[in-house]
Structures are given as C-alpha cells and as structure tokens.
ZAPA-499345 format. One line per 3 residues: their letters; for each residue x, y, z of N, C-alpha, C. Coordinates in steps of 0.2 Angstrom, whole numbers, padded with zeros to 4 digits, always signed. Last residue first. Layout:
// residues N
A	X:Y:Z:X:Y:Z:X:Y:Z  ... .
// end
This chain:
// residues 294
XXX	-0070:+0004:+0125:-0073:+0000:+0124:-0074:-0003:+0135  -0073:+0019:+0115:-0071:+0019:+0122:-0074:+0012:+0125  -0082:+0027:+0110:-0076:+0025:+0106:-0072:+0018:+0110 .
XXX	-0092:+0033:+0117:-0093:+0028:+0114:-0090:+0025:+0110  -0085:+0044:+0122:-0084:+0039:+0126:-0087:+0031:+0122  -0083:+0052:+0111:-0080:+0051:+0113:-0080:+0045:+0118 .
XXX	-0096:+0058:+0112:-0094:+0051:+0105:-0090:+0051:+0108  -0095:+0063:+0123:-0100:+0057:+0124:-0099:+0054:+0118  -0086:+0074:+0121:-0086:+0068:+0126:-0089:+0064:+0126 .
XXX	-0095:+0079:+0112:-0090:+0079:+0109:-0088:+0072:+0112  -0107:+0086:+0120:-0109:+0079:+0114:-0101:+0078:+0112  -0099:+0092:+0128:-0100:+0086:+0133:-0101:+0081:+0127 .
XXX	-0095:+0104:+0119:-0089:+0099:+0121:-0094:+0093:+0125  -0108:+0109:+0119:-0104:+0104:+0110:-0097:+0101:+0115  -0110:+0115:+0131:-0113:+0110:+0127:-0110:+0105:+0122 .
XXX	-0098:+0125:+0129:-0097:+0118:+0135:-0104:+0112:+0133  -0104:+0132:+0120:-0098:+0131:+0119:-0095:+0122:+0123  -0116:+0136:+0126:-0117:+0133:+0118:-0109:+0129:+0116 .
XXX	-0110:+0145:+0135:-0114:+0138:+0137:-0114:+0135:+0131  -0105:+0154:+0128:-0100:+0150:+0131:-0105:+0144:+0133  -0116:+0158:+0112:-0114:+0159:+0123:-0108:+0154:+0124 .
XXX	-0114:+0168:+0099:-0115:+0161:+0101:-0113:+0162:+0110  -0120:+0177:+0088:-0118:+0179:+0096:-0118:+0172:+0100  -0108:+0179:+0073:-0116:+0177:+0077:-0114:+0175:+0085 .
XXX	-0100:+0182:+0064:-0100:+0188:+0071:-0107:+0183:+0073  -0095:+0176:+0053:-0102:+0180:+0053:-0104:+0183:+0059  -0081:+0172:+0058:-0083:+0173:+0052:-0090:+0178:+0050 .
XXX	-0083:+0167:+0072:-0077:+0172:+0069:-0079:+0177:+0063  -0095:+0159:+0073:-0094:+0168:+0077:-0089:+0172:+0077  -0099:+0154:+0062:-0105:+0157:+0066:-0103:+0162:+0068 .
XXX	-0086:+0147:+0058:-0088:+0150:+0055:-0094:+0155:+0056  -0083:+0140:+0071:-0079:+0143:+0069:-0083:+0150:+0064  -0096:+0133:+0072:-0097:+0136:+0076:-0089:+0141:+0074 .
XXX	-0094:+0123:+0059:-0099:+0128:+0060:-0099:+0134:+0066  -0080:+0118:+0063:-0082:+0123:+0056:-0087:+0127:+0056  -0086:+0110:+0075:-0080:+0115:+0076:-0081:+0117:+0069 .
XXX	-0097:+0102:+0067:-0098:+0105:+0074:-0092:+0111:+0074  -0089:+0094:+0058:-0091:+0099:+0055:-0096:+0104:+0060  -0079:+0085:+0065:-0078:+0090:+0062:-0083:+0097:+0059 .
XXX	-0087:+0072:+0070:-0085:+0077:+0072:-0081:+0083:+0071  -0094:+0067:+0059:-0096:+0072:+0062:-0094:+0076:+0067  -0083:+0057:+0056:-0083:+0063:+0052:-0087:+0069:+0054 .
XXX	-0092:+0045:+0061:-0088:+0051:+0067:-0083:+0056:+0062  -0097:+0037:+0054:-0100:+0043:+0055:-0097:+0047:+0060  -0087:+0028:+0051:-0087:+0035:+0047:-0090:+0040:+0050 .
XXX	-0090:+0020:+0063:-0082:+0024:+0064:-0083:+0030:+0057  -0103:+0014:+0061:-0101:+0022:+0065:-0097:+0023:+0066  -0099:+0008:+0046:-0104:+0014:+0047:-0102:+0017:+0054 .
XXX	-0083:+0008:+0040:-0088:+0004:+0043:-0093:+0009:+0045  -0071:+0010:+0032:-0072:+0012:+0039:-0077:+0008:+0043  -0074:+0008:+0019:-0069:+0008:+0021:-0068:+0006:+0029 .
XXX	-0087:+0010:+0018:-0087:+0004:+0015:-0078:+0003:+0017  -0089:+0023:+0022:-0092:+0017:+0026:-0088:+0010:+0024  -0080:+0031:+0015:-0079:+0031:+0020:-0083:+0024:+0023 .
XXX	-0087:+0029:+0001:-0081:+0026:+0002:-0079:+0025:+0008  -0102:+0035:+0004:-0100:+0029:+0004:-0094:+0025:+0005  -0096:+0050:+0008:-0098:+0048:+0012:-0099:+0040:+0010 .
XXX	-0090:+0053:-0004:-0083:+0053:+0000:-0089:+0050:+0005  -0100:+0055:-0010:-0096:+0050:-0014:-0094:+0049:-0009  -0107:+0064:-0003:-0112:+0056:-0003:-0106:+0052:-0006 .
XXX	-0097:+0074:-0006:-0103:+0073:-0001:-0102:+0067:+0000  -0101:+0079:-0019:-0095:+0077:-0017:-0099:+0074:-0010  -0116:+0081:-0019:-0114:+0077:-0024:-0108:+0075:-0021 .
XXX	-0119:+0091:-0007:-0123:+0085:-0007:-0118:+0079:-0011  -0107:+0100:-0005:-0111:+0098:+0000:-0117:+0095:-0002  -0106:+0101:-0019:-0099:+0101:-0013:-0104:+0096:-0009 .
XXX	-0116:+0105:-0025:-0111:+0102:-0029:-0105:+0101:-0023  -0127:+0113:-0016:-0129:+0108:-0019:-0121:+0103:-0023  -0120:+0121:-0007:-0122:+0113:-0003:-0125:+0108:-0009 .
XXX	-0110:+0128:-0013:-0110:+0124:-0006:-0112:+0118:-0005  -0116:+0130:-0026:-0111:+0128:-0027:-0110:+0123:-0019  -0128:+0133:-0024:-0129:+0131:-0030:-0122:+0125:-0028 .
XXX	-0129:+0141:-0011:-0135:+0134:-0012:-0132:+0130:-0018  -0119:+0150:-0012:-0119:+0145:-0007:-0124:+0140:-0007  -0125:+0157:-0022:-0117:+0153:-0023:-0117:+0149:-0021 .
XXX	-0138:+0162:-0017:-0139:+0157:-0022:-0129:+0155:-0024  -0131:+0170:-0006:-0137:+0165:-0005:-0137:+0160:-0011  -0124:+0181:-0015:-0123:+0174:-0008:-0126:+0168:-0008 .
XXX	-0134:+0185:-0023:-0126:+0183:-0025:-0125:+0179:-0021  -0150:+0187:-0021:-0143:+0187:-0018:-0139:+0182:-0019  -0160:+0182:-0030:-0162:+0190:-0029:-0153:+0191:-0025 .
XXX	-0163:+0169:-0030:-0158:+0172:-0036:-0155:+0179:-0035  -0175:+0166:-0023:-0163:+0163:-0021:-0159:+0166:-0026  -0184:+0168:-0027:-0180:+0173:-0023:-0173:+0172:-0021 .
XXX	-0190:+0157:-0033:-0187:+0164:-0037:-0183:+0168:-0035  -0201:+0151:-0024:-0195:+0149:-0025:-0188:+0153:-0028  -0212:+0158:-0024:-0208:+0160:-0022:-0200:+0157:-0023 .
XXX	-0218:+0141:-0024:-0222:+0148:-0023:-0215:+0152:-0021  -0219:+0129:-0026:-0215:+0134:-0031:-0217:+0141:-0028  -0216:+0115:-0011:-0222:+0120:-0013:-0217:+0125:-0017 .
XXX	-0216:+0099:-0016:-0212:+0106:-0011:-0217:+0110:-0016  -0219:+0086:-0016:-0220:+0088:-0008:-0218:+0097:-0010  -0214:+0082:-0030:-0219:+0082:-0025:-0222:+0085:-0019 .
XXX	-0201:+0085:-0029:-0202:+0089:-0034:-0213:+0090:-0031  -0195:+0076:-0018:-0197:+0082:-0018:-0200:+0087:-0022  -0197:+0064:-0023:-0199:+0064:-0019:-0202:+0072:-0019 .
XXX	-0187:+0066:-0033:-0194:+0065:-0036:-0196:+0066:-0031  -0173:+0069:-0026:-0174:+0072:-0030:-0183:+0071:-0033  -0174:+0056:-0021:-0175:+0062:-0016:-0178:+0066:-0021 .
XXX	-0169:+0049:-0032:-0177:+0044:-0029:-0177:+0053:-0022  -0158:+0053:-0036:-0165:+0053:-0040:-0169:+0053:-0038  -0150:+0051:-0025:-0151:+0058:-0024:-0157:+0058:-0030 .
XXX	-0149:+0036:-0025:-0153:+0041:-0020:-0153:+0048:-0020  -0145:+0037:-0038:-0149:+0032:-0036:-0152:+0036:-0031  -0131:+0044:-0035:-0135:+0044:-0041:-0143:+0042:-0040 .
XXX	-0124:+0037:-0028:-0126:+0043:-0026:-0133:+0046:-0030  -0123:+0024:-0033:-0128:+0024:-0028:-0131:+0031:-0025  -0114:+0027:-0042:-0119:+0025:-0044:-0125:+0025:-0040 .
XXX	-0103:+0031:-0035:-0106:+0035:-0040:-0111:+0034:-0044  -0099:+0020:-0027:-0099:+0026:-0026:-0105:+0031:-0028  -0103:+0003:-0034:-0100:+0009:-0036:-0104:+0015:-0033 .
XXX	-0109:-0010:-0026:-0110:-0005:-0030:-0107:+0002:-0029  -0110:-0020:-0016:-0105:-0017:-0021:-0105:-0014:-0028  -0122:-0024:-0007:-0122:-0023:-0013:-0115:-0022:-0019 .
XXX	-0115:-0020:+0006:-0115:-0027:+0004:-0117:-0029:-0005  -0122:-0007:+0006:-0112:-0009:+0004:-0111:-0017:+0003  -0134:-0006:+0011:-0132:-0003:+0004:-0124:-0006:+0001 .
XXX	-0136:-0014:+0022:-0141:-0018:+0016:-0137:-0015:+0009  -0129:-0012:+0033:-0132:-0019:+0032:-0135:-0020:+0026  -0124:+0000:+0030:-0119:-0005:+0031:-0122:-0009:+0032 .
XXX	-0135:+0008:+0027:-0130:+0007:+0023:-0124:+0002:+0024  -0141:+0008:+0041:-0144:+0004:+0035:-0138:+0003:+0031  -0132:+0015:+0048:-0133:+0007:+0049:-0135:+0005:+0044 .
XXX	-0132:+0028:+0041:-0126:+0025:+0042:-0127:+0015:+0042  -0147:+0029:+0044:-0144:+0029:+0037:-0137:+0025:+0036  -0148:+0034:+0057:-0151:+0028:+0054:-0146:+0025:+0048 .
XXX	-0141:+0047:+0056:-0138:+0041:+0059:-0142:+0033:+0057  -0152:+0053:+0050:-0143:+0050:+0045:-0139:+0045:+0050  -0161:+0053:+0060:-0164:+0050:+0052:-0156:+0050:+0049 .
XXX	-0156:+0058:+0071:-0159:+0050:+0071:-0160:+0050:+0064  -0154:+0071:+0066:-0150:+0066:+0068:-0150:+0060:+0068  -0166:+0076:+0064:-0161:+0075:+0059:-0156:+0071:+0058 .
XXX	-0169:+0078:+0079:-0174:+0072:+0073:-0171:+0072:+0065  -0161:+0085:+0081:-0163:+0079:+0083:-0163:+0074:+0080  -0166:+0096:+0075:-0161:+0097:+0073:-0159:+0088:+0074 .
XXX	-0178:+0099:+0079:-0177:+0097:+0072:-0172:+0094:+0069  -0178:+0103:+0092:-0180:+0096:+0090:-0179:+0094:+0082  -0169:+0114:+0092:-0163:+0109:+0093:-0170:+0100:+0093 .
XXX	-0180:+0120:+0086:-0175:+0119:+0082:-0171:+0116:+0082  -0187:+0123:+0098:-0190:+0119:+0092:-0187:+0118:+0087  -0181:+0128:+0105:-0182:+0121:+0107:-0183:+0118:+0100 .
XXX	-0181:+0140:+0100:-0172:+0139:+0101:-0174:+0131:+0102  -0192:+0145:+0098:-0191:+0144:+0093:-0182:+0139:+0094  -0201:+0136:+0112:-0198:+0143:+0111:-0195:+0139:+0103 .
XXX	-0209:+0127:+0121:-0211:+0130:+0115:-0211:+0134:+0110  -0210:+0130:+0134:-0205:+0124:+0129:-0206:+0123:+0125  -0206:+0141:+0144:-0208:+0140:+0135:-0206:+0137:+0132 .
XXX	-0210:+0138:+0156:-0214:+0144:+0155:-0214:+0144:+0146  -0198:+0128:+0160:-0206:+0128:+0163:-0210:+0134:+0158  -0185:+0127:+0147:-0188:+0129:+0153:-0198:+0129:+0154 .
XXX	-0171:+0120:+0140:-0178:+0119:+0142:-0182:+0122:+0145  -0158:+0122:+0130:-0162:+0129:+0137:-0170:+0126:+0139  -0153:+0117:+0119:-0161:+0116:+0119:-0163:+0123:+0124 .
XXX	-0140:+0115:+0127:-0142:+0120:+0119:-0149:+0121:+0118  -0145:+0105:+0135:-0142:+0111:+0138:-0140:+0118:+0132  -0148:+0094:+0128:-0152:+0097:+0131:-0149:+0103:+0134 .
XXX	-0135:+0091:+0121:-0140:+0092:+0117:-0146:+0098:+0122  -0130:+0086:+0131:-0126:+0093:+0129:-0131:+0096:+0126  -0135:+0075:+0136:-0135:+0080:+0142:-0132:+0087:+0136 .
XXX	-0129:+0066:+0126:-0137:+0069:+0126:-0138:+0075:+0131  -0118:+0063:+0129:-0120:+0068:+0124:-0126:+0071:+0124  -0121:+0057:+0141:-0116:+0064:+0141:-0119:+0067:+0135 .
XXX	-0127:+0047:+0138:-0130:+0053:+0143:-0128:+0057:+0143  -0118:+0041:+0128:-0123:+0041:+0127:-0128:+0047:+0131  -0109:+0040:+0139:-0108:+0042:+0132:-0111:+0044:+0131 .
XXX	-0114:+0029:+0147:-0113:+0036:+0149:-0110:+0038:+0142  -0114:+0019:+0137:-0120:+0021:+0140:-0119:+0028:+0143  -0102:+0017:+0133:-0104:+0018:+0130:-0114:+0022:+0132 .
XXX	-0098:+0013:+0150:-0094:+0017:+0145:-0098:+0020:+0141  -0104:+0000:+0150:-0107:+0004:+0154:-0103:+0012:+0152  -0111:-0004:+0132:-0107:-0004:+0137:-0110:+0000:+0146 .
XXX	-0119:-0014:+0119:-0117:-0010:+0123:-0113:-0009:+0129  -0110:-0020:+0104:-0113:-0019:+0111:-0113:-0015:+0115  -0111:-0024:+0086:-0112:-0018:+0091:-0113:-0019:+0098 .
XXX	-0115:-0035:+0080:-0107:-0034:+0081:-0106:-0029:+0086  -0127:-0035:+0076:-0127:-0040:+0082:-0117:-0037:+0084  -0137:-0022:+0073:-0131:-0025:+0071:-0128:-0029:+0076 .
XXX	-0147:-0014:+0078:-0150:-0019:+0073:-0143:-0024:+0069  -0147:-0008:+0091:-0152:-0011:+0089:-0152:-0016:+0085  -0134:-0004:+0090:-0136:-0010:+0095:-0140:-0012:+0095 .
XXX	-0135:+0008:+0080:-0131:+0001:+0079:-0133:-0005:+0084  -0142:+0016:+0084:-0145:+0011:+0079:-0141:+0007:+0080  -0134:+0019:+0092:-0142:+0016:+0096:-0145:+0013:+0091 .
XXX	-0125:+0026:+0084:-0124:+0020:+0089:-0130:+0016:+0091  -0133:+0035:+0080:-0129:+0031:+0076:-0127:+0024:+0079  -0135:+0045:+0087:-0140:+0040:+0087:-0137:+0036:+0083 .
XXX	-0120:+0047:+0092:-0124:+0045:+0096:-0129:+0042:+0094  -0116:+0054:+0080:-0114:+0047:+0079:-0118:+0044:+0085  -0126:+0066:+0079:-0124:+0059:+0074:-0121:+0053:+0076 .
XXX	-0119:+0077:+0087:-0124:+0072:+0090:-0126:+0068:+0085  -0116:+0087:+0078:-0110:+0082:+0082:-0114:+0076:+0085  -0127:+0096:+0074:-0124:+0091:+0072:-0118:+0084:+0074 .
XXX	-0125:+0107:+0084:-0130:+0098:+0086:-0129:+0092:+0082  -0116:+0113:+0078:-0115:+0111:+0084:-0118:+0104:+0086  -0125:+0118:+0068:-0117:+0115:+0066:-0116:+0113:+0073 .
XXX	-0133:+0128:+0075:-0135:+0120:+0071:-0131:+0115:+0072  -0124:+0136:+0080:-0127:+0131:+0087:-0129:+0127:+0082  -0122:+0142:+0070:-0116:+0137:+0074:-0119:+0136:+0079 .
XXX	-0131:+0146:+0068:-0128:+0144:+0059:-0123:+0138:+0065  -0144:+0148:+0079:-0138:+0152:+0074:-0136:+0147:+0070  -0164:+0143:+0073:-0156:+0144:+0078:-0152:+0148:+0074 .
XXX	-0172:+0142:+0064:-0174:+0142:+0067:-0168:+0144:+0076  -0165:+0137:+0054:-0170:+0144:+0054:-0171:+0146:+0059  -0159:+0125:+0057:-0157:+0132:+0054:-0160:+0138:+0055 .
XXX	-0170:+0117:+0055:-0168:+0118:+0061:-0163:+0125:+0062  -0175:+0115:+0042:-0180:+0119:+0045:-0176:+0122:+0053  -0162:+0108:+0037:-0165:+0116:+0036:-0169:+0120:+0040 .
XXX	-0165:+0097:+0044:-0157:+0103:+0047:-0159:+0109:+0044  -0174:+0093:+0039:-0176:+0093:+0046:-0172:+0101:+0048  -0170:+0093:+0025:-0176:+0096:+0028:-0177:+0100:+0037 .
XXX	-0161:+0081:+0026:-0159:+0089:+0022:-0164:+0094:+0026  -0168:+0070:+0033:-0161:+0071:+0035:-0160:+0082:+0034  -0178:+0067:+0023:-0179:+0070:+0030:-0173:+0072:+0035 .
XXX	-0167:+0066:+0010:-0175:+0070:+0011:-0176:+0071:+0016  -0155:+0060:+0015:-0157:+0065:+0011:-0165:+0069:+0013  -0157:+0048:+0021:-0151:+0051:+0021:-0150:+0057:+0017 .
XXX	-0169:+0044:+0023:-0169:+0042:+0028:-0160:+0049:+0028  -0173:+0045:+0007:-0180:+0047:+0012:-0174:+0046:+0018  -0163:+0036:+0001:-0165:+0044:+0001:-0171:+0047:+0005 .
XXX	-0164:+0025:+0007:-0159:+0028:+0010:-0159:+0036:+0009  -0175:+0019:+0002:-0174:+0021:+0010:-0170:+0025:+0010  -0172:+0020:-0012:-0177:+0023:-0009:-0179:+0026:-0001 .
XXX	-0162:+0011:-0011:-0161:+0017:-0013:-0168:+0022:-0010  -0171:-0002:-0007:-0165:+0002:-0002:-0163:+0008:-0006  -0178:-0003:-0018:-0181:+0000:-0013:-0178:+0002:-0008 .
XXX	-0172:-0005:-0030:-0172:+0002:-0028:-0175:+0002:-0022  -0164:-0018:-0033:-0162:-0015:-0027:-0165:-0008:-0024  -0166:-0016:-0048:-0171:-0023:-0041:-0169:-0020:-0035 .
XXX	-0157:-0008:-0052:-0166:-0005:-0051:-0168:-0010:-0047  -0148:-0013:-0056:-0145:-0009:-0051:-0153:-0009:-0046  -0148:-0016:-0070:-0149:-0021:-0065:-0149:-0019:-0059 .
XXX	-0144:-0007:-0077:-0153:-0006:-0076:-0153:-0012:-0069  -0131:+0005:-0070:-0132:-0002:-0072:-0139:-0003:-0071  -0118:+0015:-0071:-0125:+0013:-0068:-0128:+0009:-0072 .
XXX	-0105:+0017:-0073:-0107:+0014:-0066:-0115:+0011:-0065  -0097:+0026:-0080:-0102:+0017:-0084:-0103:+0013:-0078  -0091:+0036:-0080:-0089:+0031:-0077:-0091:+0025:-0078 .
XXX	-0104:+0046:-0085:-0094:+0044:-0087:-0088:+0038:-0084  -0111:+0043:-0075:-0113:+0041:-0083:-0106:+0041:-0087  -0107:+0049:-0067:-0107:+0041:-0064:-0107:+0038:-0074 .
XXX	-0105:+0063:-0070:-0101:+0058:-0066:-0101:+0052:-0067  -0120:+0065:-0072:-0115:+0064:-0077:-0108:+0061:-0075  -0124:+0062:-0060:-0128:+0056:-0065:-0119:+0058:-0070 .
XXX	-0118:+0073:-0052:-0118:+0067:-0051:-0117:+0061:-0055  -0123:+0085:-0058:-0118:+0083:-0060:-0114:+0075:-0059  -0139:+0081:-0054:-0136:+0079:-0061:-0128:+0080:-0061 .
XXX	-0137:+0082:-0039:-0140:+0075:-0043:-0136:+0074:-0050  -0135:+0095:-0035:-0130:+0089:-0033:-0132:+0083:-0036  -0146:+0100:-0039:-0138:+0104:-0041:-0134:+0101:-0038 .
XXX	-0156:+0094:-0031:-0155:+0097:-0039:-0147:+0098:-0040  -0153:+0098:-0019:-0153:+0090:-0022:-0154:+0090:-0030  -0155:+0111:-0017:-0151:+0107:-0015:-0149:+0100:-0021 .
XXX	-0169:+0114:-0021:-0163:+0115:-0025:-0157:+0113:-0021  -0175:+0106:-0011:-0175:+0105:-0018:-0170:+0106:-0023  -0169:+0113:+0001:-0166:+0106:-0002:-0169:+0103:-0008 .
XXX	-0176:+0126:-0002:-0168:+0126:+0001:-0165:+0118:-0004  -0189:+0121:+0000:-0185:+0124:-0006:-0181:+0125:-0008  -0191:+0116:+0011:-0190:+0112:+0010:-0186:+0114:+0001 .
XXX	-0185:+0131:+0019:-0181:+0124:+0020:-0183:+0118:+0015  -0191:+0143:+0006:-0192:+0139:+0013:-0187:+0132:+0014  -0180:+0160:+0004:-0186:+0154:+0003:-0188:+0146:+0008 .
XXX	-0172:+0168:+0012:-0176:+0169:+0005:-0181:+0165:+0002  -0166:+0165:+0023:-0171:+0171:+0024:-0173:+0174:+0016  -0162:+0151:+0021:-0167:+0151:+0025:-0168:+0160:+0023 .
XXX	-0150:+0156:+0013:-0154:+0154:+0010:-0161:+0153:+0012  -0142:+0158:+0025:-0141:+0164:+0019:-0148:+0162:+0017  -0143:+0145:+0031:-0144:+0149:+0033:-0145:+0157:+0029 .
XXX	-0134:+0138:+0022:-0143:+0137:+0022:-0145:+0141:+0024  -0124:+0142:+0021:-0126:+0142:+0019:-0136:+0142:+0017  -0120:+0139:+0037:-0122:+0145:+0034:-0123:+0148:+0026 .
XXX	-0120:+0124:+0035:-0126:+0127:+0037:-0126:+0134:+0039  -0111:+0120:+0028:-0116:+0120:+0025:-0120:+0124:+0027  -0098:+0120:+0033:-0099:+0125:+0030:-0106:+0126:+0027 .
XXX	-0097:+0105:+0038:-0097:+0109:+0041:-0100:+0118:+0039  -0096:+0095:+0026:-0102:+0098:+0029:-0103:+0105:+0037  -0083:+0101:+0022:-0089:+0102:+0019:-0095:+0102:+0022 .
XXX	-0075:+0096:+0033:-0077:+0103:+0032:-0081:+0104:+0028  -0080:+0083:+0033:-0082:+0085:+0039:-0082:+0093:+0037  -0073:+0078:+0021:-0080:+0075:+0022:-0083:+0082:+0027 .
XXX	-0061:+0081:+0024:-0064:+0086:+0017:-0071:+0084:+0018  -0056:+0071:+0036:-0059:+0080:+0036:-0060:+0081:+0029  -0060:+0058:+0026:-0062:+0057:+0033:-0063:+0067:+0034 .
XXX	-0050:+0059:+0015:-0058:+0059:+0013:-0062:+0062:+0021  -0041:+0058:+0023:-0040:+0064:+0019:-0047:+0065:+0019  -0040:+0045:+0029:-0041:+0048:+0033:-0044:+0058:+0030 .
XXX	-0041:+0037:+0015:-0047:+0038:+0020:-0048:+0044:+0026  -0027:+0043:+0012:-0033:+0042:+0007:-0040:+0042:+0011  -0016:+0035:+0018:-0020:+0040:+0022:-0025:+0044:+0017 .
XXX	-0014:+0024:+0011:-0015:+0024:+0014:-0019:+0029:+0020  -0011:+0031:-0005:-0018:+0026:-0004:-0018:+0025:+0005  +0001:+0036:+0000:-0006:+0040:-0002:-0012:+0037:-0002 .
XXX	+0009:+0025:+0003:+0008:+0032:+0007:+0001:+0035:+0005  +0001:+0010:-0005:+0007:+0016:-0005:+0007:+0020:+0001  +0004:-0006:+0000:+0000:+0000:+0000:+0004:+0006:+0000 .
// end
C-alpha cells in the first residue's frame, strides 16, 4: 500500500467534515429567502445531475441496479430528504453554529441504531454514559424551561434531533443492506439523490421559490456549497468512508463539522454564540468520545 492510498481515507475522513461543516451557513443565507424544504430542492437538484454525469462517465449505472431500488429509496428518504429538511428547518430556526454544533450528535443516534440492529455492536457501561453525556449537551443548547418549551431555540434543537436519528439511521442501513451490494460510489449517489430528487419535486411547494436568485450569496452558497460540494461530493466521500471504515467509525466525520460551524457562526459571521453553547458541543464531543471507548 502506497503512502497516499493509505492515508486516502483519513484525507476523505476532514474534506468530508469541512464540507459539511460550511453548510449550514449556507442554508442559513438561503433560509431568509425561501423555505427549507425549497432550500433542499434546489439542494438535491444541483447535486443530482452533475452526479448522474459523473457516474454516466464512469459506466457505473447499471438497469440491473433498479431490483435494489427499494433500499435506494430508503436511504433517500432516511439520508437526504428527511435528514436535508429537518437541518433546514432547524437552521432557521437557531444560529448557523449552534445548528453545526447539534450536528455532532450523529454518531450518538448512530450507535443506538447500531445495538439495535447490528449483532457486532454492544453495549457498554462506558458507552452508556456516552450516550447521557452527549445527550445532556444536546439538552443544555435546547435551554428547556417551565414557562416556553415552545420557544423557537427548542423547536429547532427538535429538528435538529430528529435529523440526527434520520442519517444516523442511514449509516446502519447502509452498512447492512447498501455496501454489501458493491455497487459503485457514484452509482448509488445517483440512485438516492434521484429517488430524493422525485420525492421532492412532490412535496415542495414553487411559490416563491425565485428569490434565491435575488442574492449573490445566498444562491453561490445553495448552487455551489451545498448543492455540488455539500450533497454530490458529499455522498461520494460519504460511501467510500463506510465501506472503508464501517458505518459508526465513518459517521464520526461528524465530528468535524460541529468545530467549522461554530468557527464559521462567530469568527466569520459575528453570530452571538454563549459560552454555554460552547461547554454543550464539548460534553456531545465527550459522549462520542466515550462511545469509542470499549
């Protein structure tokens, strides 16, 4: 094995983490001109077809690929569609670097898929307090309180959550149903960003959608950020990582793009992030951390 094929994964492992990491100001640019699930339309657009061209240069996609659609089909509903949405809508609803912070919290539900449904995964008494540390971080960005657990800061660290159970799912699936397939990177990309790609064309409402164009920003960061960086590269560098790594050692590339959001929120964009927001993302850090930890 060369030098460069060898550290090949770890390289993939941060260009994985800072991509996503830069997303969510992105989004955030893009949240105050159209809606989250518009945001990921044109997300998944603008990462779908250079993708196909991709694959279609490569001679990867194959009709025989199609008996397997119905796990492409999960995995776009599970690692796209309700995954892209939730973090959109969660976005809007916080800073750009508190989002990018809960995102650290992936490999946690990542885990609890894994002991559910992967006989190789156990629990611990280690991993169990991992598990409550990080979640303790979670709830401590959330600000619970008696008088408005209905505040827009809760409602977002829920979406944020529930974004996180829907790709940490996705991890597991992928390592028991997607990779055992051996199917090409760029094939598979292709496959679930299409089956998202229809889903959405469905569900999302045009009313407005025209405004992403109104700012230079906003529509660079949608077209080129998240849809050709931050979806298409993305899903490549995120298959190879599983199928190299295994599904929760990859999904620990989350822990990179927590530290790029929150660099990017309060150096870059001045957003008023608390020191509490700061000892938060350190406990979810400790809590993957402990689940490393046999």
């Amino acid at each position: 094995m060369t030098i460069s094929s060898k550290h090949l994964p770890i390289m993939a492992f941060l260009l994985l983490g800072m991509i996503w990491g830069s997303n969510f100001i992105y989004m955030k640019l893009a949240s105050e001109l159209i809606t989250p699930t518009q945001i990921v339309f044109f997300r998944v657009i603008f990462g779908f077809f250079p993708i196909l061209l991709y694959a279609l240069a490569k001679k990867t996609l194959r009709w025989s690929h199609l008996k397997h659609s119905v796990h492409f089909i999960v995995m776009s509903i599970l690692a796209t569609t309700l995954y892209y949405v939730l973090y959109a809508k969660g976005v809007t609803l916080l800073l750009s670097g508190v989002a990018g912070a809960l995102s650290g919290s992936i490999p946690l539900f990542s885990f609890l898929f894994a002991i559910a449904f992967i006989p190789d995964e156990k629990p611990s008494i280690m991993k169990s307090l991992g598990i409550a540390t990080g979640l303790l971080g979670v709830i401590i960005i959330a600000r619970p309180s008696g008088d408005n657990l209905l505040s827009s800061n809760i409602q977002g660290v829920l979406c944020m959550v529930a974004g996180s159970l829907s790709v940490g799912a996705s991890f597991v699936y992928a390592r028991k149903f997607i990779i055992p397939l051996n199917i090409p990177a760029a094939a598979l990309t292709t496959y679930q960003l299409g089956f998202a790609m229809i889903t959405l064309a469905l569900v999302t409402s045009y009313d407005g959608m025209s405004n992403i164009w109104t700012s230079y920003n906003a529509s660079i960061g949608l077209v080129v950020g998240l849809g050709l960086l931050g979806t298409g590269l993305a899903y490549i560098i995120y298959y190879y990582l599983v199928s190299k790594l295994g599904a929760v050692t990859a999904s620990s590339s989350t822990y990179i793009p927590p530290l790029f959001a929150l660099l990017i929120g309060a150096v870059i964009v001045g957003e008023p992030i608390e020191l509490l927001d700061y000892f938060a993302t350190a406990l979810i850090f400790m809590g993957v951390y402990m689940l490393k930890r046999n």
